[in-house]
N, C-alpha and C positions, 0 to 999 in steps of 0.2 A: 862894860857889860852891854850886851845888845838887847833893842827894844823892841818889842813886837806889839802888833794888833790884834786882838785875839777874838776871833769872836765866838762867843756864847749866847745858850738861853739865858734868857731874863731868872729861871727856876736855877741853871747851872752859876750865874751870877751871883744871886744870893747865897746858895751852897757854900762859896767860894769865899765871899765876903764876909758871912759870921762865923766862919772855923769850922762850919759842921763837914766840909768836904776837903780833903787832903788832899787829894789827888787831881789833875784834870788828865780827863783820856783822851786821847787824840789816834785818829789809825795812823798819820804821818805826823810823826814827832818835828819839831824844828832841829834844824842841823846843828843851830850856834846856840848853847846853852851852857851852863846858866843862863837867863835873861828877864828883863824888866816886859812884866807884859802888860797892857792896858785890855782891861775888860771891855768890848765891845759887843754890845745887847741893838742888834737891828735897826730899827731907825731912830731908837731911843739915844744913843750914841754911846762915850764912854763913862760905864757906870763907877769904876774903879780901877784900881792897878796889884799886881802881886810881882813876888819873883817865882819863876817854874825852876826845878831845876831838871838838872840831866834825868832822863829816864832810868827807871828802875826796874821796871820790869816789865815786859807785854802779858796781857790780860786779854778775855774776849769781848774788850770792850775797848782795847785799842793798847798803845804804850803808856803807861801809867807814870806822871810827870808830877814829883812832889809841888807844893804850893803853900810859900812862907809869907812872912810880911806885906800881908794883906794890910788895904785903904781903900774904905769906901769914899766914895765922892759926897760931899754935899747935894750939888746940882750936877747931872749927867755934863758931862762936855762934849761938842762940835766934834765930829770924826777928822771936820775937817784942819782941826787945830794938829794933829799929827803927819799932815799932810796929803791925807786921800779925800778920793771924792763920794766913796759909801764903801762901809762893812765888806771887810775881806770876807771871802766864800769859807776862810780857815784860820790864816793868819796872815800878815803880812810884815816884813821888816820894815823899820822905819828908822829914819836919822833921828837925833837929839842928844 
């Protein structure tokens, strides 16, 4: 399974992380999916991880990307522990 960076609001974070939100919208869906995505909240770094899967439907709020097996972090971790040097502008793939 591939792994992505993913970045979010700190508000879409949370959403994501206590089950109240199913979906994440994105206008450019990722190509390789299913995938391992790590939550990534601005300079706060990574708050958590899900898996997204394939898109289900486009909405006017982007292609609508299920989201399972949610993990919230203890303590935020280093962006740079996946390998980059700040916060994708969207997403970015990553080895591991």
């Amino acid at each position: 399974m591939r792994r992505i960076v993913l970045a979010v609001t700190a508000e879409n974070a949370d959403a994501i992380l206590s089950g109240s939100r199913r979906f994440d919208h994105r206008t450019h869906a990722p190509k390789e999916l299913p995938a391992r995505a790590y939550l990534a909240v601005g300079r706060s770094g990574v708050v958590g991880e899900c898996e997204l899967g394939v898109p289900e439907r486009k909405t006017e709020e982007g292609w609508a990307l299920p989201v399972s097996k949610v993990k919230r972090y203890k303590k935020p971790r280093e962006i740079a522990e996946y390998g980059l040097k700040k916060t994708p502008r969207s997403f970015q793939y990553v080895e591991g």
